[in-house]
MARTORTOR-739819 format. One record per residue: residue number from 0; residue in three letters; z, y, x of N, C-alpha, C in turn. Coordinates in nm, 4 decimals, always signed. Last residue first. Layout:
! residues N
k	r	n.Z	n.Y	n.X	ca.Z	ca.Y	ca.X	c.Z	c.Y	c.X
NUM	ALA	Z	Y	X	Z	Y	X	Z	Y	X;
...
***
This chain:
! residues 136
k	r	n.Z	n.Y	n.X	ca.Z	ca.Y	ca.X	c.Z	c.Y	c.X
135	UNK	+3.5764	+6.9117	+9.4781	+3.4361	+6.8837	+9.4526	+3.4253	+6.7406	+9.3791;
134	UNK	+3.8257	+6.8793	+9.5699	+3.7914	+6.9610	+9.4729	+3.6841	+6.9460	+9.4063;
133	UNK	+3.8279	+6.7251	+9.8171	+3.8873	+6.6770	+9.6564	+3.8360	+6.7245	+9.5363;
132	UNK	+3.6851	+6.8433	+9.9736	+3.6046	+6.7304	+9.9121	+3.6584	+6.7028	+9.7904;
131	UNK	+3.8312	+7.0324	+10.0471	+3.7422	+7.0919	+9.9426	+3.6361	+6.9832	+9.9038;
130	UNK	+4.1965	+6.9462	+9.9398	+4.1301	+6.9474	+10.0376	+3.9724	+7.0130	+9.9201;
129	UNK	+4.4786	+7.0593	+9.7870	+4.3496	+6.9671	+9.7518	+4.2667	+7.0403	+9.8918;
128	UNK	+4.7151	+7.1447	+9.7635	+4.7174	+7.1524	+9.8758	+4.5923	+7.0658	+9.8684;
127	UNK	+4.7421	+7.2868	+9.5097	+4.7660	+7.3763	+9.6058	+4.7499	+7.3089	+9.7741;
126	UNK	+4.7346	+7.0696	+9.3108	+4.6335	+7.1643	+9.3472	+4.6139	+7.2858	+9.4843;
125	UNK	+4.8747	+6.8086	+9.5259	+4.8911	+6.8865	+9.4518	+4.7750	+6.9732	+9.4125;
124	UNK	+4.9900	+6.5215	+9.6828	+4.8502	+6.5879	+9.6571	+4.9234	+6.6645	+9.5013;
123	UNK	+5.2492	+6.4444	+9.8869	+5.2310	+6.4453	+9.7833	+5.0795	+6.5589	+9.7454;
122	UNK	+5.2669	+6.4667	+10.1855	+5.2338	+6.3167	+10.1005	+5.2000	+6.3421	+9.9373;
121	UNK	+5.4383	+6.7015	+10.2262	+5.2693	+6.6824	+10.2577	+5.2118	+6.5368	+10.2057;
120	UNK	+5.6607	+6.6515	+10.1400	+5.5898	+6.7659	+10.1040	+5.4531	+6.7373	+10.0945;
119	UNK	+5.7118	+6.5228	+10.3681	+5.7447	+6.4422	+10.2645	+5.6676	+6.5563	+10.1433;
118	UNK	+5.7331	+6.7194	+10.5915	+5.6634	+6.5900	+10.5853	+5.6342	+6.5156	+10.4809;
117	UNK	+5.9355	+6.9031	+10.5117	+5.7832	+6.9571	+10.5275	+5.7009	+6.8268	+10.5226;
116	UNK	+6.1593	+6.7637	+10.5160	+6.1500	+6.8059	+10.3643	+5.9928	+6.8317	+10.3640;
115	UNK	+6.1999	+6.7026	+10.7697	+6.1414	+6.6023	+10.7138	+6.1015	+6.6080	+10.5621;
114	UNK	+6.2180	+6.9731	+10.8691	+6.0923	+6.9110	+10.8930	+6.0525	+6.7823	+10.8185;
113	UNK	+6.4963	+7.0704	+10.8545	+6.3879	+7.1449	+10.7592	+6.2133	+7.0505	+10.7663;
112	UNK	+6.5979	+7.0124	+11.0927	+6.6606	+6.9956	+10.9887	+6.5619	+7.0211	+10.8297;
111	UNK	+6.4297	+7.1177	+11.2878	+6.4683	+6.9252	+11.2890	+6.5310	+6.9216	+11.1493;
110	UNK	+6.5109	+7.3856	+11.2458	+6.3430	+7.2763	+11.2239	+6.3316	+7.1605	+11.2249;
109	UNK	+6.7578	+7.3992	+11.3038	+6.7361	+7.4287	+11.1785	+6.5648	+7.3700	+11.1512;
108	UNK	+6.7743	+7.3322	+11.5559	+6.8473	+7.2144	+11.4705	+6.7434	+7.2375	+11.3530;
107	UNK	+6.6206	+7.5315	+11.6641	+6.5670	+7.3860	+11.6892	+6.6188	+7.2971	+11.5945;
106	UNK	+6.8028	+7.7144	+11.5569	+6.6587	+7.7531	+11.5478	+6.5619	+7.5586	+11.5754;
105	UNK	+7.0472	+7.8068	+11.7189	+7.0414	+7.6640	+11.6363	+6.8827	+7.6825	+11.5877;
104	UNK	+7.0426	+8.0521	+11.8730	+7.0933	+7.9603	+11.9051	+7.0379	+7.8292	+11.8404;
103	UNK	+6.9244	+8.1796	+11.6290	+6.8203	+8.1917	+11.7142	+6.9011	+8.0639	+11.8497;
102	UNK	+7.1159	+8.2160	+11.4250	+6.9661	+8.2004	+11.3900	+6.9127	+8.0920	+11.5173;
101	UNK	+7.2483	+8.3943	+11.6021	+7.3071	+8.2585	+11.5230	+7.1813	+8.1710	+11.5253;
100	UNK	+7.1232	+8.6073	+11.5999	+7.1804	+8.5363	+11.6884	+7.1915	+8.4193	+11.6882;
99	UNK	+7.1183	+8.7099	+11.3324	+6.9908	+8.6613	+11.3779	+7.0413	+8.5778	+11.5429;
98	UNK	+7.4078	+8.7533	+11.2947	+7.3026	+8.6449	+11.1914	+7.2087	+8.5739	+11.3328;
97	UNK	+7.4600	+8.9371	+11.4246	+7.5461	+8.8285	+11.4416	+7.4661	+8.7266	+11.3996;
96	UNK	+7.3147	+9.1441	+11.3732	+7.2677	+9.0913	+11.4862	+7.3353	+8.9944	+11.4956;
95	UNK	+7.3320	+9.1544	+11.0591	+7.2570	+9.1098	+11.1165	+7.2123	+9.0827	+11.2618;
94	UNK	+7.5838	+9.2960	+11.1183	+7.6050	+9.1547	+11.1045	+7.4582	+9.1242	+11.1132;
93	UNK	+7.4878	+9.5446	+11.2146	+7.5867	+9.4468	+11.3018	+7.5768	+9.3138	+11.2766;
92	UNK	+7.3459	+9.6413	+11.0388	+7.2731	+9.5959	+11.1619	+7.3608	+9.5230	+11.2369;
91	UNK	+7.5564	+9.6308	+10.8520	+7.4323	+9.5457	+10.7837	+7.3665	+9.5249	+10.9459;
90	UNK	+7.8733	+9.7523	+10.8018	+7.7551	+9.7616	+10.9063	+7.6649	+9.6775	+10.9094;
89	UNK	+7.9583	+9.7048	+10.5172	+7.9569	+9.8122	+10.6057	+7.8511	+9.8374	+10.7529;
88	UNK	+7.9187	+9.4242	+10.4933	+7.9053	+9.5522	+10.4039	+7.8717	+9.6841	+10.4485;
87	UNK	+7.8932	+9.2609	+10.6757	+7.8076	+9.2629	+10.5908	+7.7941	+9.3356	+10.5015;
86	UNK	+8.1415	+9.3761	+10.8057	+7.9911	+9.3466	+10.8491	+7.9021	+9.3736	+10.8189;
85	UNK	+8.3111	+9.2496	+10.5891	+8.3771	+9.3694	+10.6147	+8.1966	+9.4769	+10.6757;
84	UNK	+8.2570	+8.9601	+10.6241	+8.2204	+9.0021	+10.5131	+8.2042	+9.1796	+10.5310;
83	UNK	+8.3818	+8.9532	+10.9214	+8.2493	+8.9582	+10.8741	+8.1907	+8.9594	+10.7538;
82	UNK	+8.6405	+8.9938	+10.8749	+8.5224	+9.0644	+10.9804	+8.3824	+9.0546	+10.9029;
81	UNK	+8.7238	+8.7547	+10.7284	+8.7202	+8.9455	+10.6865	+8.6324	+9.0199	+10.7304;
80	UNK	+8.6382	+8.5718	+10.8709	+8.5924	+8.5915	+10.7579	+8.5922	+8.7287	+10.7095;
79	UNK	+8.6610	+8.6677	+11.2507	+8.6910	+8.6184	+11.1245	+8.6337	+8.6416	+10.9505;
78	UNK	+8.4950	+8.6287	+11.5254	+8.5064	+8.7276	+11.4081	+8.5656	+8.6553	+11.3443;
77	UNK	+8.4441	+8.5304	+11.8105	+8.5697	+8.5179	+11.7787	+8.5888	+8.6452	+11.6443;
76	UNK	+8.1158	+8.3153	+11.8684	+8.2160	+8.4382	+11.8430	+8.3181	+8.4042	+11.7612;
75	UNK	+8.0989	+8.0345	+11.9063	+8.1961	+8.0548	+11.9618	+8.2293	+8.2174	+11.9655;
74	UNK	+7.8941	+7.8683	+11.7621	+7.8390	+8.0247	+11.8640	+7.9270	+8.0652	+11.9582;
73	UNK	+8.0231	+7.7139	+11.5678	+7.9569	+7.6468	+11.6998	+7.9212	+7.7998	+11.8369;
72	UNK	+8.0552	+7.8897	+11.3941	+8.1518	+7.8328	+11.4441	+8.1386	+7.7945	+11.5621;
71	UNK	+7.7908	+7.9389	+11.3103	+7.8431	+8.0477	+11.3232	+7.9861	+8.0040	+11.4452;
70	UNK	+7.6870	+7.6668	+11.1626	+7.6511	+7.7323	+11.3202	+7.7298	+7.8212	+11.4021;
69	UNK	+7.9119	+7.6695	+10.9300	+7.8629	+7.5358	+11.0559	+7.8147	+7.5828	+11.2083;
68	UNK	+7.8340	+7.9155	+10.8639	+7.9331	+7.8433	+10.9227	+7.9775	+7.7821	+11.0216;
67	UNK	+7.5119	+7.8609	+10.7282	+7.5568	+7.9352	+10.8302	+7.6896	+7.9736	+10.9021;
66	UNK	+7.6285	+7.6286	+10.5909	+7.5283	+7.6294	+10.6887	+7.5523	+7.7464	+10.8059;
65	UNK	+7.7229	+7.8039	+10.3882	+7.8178	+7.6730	+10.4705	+7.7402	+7.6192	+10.5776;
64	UNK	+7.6053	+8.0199	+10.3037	+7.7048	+8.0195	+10.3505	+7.7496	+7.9130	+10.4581;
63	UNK	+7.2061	+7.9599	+10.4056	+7.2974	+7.9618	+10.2676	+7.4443	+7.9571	+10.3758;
62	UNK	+6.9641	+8.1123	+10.5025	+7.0733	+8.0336	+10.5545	+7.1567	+8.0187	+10.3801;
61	UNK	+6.7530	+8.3573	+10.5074	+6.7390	+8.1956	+10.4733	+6.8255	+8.0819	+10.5198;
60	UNK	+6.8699	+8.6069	+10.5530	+6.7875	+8.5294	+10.6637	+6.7535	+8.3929	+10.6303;
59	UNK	+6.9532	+8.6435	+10.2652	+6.8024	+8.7001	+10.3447	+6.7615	+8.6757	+10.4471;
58	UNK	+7.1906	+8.4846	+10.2955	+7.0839	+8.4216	+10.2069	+6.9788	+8.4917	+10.2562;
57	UNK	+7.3963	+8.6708	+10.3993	+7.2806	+8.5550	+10.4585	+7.1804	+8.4850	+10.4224;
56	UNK	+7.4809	+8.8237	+10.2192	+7.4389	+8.8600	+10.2883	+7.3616	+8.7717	+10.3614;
55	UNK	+7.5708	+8.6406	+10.0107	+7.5093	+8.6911	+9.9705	+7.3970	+8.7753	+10.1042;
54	UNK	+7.8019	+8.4687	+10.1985	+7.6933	+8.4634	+10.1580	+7.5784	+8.5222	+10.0703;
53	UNK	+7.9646	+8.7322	+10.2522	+7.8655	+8.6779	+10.3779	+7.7890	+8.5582	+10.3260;
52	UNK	+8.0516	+8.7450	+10.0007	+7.9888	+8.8352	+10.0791	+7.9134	+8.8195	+10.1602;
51	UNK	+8.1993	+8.5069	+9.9384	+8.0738	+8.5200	+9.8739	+7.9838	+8.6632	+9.8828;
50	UNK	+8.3924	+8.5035	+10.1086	+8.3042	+8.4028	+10.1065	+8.1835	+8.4776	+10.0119;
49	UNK	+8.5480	+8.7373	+10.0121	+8.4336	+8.7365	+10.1788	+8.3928	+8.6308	+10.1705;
48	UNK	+8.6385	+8.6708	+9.7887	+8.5008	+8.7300	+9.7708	+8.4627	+8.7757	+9.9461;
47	UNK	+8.7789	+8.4162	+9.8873	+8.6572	+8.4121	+9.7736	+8.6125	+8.4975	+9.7562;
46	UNK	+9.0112	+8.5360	+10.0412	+8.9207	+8.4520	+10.1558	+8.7655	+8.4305	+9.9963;
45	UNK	+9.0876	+8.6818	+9.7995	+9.0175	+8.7641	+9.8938	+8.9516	+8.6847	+10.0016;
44	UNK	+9.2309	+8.4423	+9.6752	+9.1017	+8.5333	+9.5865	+9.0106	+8.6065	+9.6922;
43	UNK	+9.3719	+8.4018	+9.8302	+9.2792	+8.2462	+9.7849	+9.1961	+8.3718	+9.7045;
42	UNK	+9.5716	+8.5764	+9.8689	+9.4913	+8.5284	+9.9743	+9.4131	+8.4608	+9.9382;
41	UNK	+9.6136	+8.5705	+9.5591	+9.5857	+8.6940	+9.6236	+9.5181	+8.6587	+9.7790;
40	UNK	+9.8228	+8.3401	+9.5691	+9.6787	+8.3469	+9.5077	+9.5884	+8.4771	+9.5374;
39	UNK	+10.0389	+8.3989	+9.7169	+9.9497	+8.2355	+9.7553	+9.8145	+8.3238	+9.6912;
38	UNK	+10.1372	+8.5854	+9.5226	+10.1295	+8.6020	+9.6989	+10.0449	+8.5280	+9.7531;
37	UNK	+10.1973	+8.4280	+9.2738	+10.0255	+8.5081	+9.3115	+10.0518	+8.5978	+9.4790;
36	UNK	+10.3816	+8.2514	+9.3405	+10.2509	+8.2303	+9.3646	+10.1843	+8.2919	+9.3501;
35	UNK	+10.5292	+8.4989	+9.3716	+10.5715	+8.3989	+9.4983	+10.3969	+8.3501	+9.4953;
34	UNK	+10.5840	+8.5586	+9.1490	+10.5588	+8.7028	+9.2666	+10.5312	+8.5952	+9.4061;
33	UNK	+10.6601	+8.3889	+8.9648	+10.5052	+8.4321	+8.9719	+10.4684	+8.5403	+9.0953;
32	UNK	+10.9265	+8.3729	+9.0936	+10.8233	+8.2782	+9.0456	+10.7049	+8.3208	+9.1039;
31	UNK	+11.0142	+8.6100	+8.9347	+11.0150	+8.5762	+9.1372	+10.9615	+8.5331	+9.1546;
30	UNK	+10.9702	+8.5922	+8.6768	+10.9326	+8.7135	+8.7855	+10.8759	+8.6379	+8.9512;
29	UNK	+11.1799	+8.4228	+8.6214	+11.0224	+8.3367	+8.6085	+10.9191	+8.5184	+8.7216;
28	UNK	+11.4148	+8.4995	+8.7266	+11.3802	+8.3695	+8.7784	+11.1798	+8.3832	+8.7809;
27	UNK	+11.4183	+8.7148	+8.5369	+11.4107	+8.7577	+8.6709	+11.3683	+8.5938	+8.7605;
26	UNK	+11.4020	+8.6182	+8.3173	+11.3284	+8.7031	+8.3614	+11.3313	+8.7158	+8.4825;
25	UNK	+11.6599	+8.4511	+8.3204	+11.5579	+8.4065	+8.2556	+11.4208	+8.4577	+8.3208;
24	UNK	+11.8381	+8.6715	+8.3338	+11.8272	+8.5520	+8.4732	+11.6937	+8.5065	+8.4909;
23	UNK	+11.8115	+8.8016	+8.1307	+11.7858	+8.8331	+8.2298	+11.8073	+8.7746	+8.3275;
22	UNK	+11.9414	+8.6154	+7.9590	+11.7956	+8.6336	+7.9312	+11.7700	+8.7503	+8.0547;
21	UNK	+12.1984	+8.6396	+8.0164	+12.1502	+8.5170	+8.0011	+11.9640	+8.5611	+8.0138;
20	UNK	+12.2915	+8.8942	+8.0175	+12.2819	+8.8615	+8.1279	+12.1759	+8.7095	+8.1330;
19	UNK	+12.0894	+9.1641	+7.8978	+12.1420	+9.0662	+7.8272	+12.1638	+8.9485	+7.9771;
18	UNK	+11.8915	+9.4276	+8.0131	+12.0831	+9.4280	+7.9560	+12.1655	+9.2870	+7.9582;
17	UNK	+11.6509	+9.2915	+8.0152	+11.6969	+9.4161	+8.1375	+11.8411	+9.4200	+8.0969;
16	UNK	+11.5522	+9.1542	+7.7960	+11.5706	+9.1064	+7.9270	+11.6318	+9.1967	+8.0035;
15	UNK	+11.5549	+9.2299	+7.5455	+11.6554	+9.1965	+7.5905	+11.6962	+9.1786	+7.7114;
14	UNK	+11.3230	+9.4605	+7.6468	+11.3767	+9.3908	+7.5027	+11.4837	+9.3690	+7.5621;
13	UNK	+11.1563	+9.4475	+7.9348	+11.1163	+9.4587	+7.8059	+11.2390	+9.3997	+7.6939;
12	UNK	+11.2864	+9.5752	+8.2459	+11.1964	+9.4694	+8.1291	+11.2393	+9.4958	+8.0556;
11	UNK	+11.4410	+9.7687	+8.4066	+11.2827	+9.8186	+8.3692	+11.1800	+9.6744	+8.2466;
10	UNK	+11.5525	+9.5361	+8.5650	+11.5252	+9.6730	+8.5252	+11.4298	+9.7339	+8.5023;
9	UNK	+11.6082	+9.2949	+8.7121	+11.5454	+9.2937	+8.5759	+11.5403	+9.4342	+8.5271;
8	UNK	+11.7988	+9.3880	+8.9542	+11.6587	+9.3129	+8.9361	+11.5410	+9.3324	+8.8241;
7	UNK	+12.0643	+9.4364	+8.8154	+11.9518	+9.5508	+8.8945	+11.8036	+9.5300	+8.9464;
6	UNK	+12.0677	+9.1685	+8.6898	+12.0599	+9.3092	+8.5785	+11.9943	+9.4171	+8.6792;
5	UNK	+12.1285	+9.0746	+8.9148	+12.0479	+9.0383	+8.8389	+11.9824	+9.1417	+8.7462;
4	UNK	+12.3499	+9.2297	+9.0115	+12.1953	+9.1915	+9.1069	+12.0706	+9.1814	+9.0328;
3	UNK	+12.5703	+9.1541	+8.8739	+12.4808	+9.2724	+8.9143	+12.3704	+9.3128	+8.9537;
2	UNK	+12.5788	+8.9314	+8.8817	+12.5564	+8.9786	+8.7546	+12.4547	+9.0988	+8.7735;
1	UNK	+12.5379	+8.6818	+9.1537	+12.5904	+8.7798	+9.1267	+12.5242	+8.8805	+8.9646;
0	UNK	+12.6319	+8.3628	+9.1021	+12.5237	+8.4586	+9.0901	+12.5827	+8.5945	+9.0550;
***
């Protein structure tokens, strides 16, 4: 290991670490380290707030994220997550035409998908859904 390297590495740390060769290996090892995994973690933070862009943004067409995914994928546009968080910020009529598109492709799933919650809904007698014999 070159000495030099090391010590021209560790420059600029704190205390012993920048002079002392032993304790500047020390530093410079656990440095590289952490420069390595927050490289990893820096992509895992930014794919987490365009996830939670384009879902914030979809929730007003009544989709939640992973749903609207699921479809989004199937549409076969070629945007990526960036894109389209990027969309949803910046150009709101864009991504809403991506949305309502979407929407409007799967529109049959999404009522096949939503119909048996409406059916099962309707079995149950509530005040809100008393007929006017009930009432009486």
């Amino acid at each position: 290991v070159d000495h030099a390297k090391i010590l021209r590495l560790s420059k600029g740390y704190r205390g012993a670490a920048n002079n002392i060769f032993r304790c500047a290996i020390q530093a410079v090892h656990r440095a590289q380290t952490n420069q390595y995994k927050d490289r990893r973690n820096r992509k895992r933070s930014y794919r987490t707030l365009w996830i939670a862009r384009i879902n914030a943004a979809i929730q007003y067409y009544g989709l939640n994220y992973s749903r609207f995914m699921g479809y989004y994928t199937k549409t076969g546009i070629a945007l990526n997550r960036k894109m389209l968080a990027e969309l949803a910020v910046s150009e709101p009529i864009s991504f809403r035409a991506i949305a309502l598109y979407t929407l409007q492709e799967f529109k049959d799933a999404e009522a096949a998908r939503i119909q048996p919650a409406i059916e099962r809904k309707q079995l149950w007698v509530t005040r809100d859904n008393l007929t006017d014999e009930q009432i009486a």
